[in-house]
N, C-alpha and C positions, 0 to 999 in steps of 0.2 A: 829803661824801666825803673819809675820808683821803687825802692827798698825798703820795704814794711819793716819794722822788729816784730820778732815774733813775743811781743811782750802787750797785752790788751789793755786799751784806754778806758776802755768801760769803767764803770765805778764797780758795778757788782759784778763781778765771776766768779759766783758760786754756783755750783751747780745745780740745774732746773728741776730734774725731778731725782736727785740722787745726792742730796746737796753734805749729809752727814756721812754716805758711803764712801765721797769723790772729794772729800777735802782734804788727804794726805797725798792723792793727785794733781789735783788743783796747785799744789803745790812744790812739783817736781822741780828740778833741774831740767833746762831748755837740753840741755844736750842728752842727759839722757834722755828724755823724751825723743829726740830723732835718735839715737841709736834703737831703742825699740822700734820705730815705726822702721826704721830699713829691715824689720825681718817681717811686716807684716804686707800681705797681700792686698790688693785692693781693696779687696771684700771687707776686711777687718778694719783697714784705716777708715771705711766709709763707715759702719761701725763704730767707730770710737769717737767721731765728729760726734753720737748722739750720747756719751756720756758725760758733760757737761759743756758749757757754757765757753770755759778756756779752749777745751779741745778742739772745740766747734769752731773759733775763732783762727789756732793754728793752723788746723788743716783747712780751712775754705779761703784763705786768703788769697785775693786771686792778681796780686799786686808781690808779694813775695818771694824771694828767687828761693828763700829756702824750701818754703812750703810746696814750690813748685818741682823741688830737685826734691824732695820727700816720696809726694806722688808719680816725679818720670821713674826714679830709683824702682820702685815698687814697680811698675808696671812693664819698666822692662827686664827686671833681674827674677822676678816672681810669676811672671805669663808669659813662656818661650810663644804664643801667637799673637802679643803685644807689642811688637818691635817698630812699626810702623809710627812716626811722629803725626800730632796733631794736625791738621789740615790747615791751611792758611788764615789765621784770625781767629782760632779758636784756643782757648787758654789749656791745662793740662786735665784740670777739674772737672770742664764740662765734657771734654774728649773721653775721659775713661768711664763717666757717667753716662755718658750716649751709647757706647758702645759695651761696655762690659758691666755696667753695677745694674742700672733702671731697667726692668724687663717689660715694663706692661707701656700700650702708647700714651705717646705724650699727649692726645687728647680727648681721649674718652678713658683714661684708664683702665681699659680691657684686659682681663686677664685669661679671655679665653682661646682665645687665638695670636700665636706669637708674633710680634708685629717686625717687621723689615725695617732696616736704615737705610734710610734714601741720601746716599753720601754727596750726592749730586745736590742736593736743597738740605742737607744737613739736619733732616727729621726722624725721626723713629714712629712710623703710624701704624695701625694696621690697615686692614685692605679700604674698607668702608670710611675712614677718615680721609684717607689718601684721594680717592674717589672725588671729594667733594673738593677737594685743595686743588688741583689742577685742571687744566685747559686742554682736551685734546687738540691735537694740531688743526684735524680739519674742519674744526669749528671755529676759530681764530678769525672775526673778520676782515676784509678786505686793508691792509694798511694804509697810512698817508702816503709813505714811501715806496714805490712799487718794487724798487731796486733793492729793497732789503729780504735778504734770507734768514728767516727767524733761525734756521737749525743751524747756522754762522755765527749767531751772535748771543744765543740764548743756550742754555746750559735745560736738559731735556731727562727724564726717564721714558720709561717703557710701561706700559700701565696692558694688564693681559684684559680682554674681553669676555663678555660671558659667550663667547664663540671662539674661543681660544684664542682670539686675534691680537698682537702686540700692534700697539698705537701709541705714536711719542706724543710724551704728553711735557705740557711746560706747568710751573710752581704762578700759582695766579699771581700773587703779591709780586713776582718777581716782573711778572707777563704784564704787570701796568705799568710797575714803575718804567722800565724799559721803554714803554710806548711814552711817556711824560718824557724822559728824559731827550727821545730821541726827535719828541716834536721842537724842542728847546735850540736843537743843535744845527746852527749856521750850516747851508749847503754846501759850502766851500770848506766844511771842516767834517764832513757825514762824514769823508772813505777813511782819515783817522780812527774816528767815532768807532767804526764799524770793526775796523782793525783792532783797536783797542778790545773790545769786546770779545772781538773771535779770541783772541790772545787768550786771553781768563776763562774763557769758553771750555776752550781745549784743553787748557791745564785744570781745571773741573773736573772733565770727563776722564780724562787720564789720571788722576788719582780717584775719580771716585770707583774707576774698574780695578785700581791696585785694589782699593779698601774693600769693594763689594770681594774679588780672588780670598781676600785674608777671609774675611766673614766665614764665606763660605767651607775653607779649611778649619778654621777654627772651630763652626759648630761641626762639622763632621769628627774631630778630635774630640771634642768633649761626649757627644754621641758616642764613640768609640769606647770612650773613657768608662762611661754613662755604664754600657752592656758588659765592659768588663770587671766591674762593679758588682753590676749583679749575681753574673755569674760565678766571683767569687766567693758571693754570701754563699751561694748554693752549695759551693765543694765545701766551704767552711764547717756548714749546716752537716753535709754529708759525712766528714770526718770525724763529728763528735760520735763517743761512742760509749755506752753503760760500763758497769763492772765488769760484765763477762765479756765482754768485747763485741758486743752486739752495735749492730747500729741505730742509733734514735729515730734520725731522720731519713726517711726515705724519698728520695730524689721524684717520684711520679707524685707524692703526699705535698713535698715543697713546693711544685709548680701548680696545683690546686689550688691553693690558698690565696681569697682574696685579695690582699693588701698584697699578694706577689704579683697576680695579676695585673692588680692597679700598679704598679713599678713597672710591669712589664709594656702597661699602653702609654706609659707617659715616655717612654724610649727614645722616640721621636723628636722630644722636646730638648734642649740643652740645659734647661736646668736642676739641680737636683737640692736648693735648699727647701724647698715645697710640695706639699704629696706626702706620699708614702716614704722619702727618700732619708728624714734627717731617724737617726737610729733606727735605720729599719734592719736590721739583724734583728736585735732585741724584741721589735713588733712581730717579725716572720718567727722567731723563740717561741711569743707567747700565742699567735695565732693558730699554732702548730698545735701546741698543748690543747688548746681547749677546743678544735676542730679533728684533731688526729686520734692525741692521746689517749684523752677521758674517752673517745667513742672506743677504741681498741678495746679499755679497760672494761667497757660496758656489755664489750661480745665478749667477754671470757667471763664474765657474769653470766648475761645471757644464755650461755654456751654450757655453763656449768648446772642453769635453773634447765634446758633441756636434757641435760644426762639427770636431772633429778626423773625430769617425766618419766625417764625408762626406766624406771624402778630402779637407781642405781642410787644405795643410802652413801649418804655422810659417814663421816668417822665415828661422828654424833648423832644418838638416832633422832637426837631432839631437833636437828638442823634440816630433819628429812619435810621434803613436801611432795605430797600426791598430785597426780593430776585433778582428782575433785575437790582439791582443796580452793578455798573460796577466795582465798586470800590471793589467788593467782590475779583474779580479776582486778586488784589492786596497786601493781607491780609498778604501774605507766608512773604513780604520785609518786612511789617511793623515794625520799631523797639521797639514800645509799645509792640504787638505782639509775637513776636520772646523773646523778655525778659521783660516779666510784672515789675511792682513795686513793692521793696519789702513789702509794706503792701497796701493788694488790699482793701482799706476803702469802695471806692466808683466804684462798675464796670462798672454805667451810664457813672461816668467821664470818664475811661479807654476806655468806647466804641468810645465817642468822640475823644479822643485824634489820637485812630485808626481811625476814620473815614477821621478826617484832614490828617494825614500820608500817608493814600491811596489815597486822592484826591489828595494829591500835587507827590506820583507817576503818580496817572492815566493820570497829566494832562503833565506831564515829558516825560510819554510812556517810563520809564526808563526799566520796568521789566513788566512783564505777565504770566498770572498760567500756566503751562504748562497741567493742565488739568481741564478742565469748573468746576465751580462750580455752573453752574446753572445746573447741571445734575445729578442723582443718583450716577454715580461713582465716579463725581468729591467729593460730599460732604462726600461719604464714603472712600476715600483716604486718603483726608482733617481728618478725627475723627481717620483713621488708624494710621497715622503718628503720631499724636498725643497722641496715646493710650488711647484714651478715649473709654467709654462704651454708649455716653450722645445718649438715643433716637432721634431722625431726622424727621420720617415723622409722620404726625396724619389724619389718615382718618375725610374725612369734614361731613361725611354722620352721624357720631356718636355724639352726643352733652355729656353733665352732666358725669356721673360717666363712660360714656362705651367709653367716648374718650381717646385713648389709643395710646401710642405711640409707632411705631418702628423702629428697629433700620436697616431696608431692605426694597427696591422693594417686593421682596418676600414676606416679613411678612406681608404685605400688601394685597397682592393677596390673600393668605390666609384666610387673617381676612374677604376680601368681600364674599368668597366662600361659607365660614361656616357662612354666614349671613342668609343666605333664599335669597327663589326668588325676596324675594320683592325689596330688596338694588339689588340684580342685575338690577331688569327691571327699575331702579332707574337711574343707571350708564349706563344702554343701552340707556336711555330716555335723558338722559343729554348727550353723547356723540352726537347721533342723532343731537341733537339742534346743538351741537358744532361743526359738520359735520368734525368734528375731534378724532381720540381716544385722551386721557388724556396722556400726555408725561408721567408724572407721579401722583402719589396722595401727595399730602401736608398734 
């Protein structure tokens, strides 16, 4: 093997798109420069090929033993499922490129379906590219040589049907030359020929079943890896906890959450620099907050504006609101409302602050509920949306421990029914007076 220096003939190696950032690189010491790359993983040395022009030159060289002792170092002291040497005739650069850096196929660049390495024909395709590149066996016509066994001398995959059926299939490019080369070969020299070929055959197929065994471990290991990743976000998540020792997150709120979900379908896949996956604590932090939190803050709002319903004042009388007040109808724009404060100290204040926001709508006529909240279904709309559970009405007929609150017209009729006659001929004597039935009970 010639011996490159790793020292670049080019005229210019200054760096392409980084050139005032990478000129006190550009100018390192050779040696230091491989003492850094022996602590960098694949990933990263393939990475640093794109920071300039010199770098790019060191690590691709594919003629240099150091370059090549650079990237075997890395890939087998930094990937315990890396241990396996390059395959016969293949250099160390495109070996860890085929199999560990490039993830989409080499020839539609698909990124939607992960694509297979065919170690036997040395391709990375997915299914629909593969498809077109090969020969099924039993379409193969008739040969010149009747005495030749194609699955003897030809190096084969397994290719599935859309009937589930496995059918050995051969690599075309491969499947002609083969036919050129074998019409070329003197009679008297075939059974060499053929021998020769079985030889490499078999030693093909016998590494490409080690390489496919490794794969397969591999992705199941980083899978592994993958879920217990996540999972750790979660207990992480679960562990943080307020002043009082409460906890933030809660664990059935965490696995809700979008972008968790999206981590959670990509599982399947072995990779995790794409998706959901690069800082995704920090994304499931801030997703939380503004899916969890603010709505929390909003039902204790909410939750506060229906204990106003029931006649229940403020500290301040000036923060109180009645059920006919008009300004109710206003509540949805409010933008106190819509996204409370991150820490809700005071929700008297809060209610205030709502109150002025809705007055200087009401008094605008900018916006209007589009369904009454002074009515039973307005308010239980109003709690739906919300997703709140907070009870609503309280019968007036019931004083001390039996007043009770719900969260229905219905629950209400109820409660009067199973009271005895006497709460009825109560409610028949009070309607009378009011020469009106009751819209509703409060």
């Amino acid at each position: 093997m010639e011996i490159v220096p790793l020292i670049s003939t080019h005229e210019n190696t200054t760096a392409a798109p980084f050139s005032g950032a990478c000129t006190s690189l550009i100018h390192m010491p050779l040696d230091i420069f491989i003492e850094i790359c022996n602590h960098l993983p694949p990933y990263d040395l393939h990475t640093l090929t794109y920071v300039c022009r010199q770098f790019h030159y060191w690590l691709n060289s594919t003629t240099s033993y150091i370059t090549r002792d650079i990237w075997n170092y890395s890939r087998l002291n930094l990937d315990e499922h890396m241990k396996l040497d390059p395959p016969e005739g293949m250099d160390e650069i495109t070996f860890i490129k085929l199999s560990l850096i490039e993830k989409k196929c080499q020839i539609c660049k698909n990124d939607q379906e992960i694509p297979k390495i065919y170690w036997v024909f040395r391709v990375r395709l997915c299914t629909k590219c593969f498809r077109t590149r090969v020969t099924i066996a039993d379409t193969i016509p008739v040969w010149p040589r009747d005495a030749i066994d194609l699955s003897l001398i030809l190096p084969y995959e397994y290719l599935v049907t859309s009937r589930n059926i496995k059918k050995c299939v051969y690599w075309n490019s491969e499947l002609i030359s083969t036919l050129q080369e074998c019409l070329l070969i003197p009679d008297k020299e075939i059974g060499d020929w053929i021998f020769h070929k079985q030889t490499i055959t078999n030693k093909k197929i016998e590494d490409s079943l080690k390489r496919t065994k490794n794969d397969e471990n591999r992705i199941n290991w980083l899978l592994k890896k993958k879920k217990d990743y996540l999972d750790q976000i979660v207990k992480t998540l679960e562990s943080i906890r307020d002043d009082t020792g409460k906890k933030i997150y809660i664990k059935k709120h965490i696995l809700s959450q979008p972008i968790y979900k999206k981590a959670h379908s990509t599982l399947n896949t072995p990779f995790m620099d794409t998706g959901p996956w690069p800082n995704l604590l920090e994304k499931l932090k801030n997703e939380y907050y503004e899916n969890i939190i603010i709505k929390q803050r909003r039902k204790s709002i909410i939750y506060r504006i229906i204990k106003l319903l029931t006649y229940r004042k403020l500290s301040n009388t000036k923060g109180e609101i009645f059920i006919n007040d008009p300004i109710l109808d206003y509540l949805e724009w409010c933008p106190t409302f819509i996204k409370p404060p991150v820490k809700l100290n005071d929700v008297d204040d809060v209610i205030r602050r709502i109150r002025v926001e809705a007055r200087d709508y009401l008094k605008k006529k900018l916006y209007r509920r589009r369904v009454s909240f002074l009515t039973i279904e307005g308010c239980i709309k109003l709690l739906t949306q919300c997703k709140t559970c907070a009870p609503l009405f309280k019968c007036k007929l019931c004083w001390g421990s039996r007043r009770k609150s719900y969260n229905s017209y219905d629950e209400v009729n109820r409660h009067l029914a199973c009271q005895g006659i006497d709460i009825l001929l109560i409610v028949i004597s009070l309607c009378i007076h009011k020469h009106k039935l009751p819209k509703y009970p409060n």
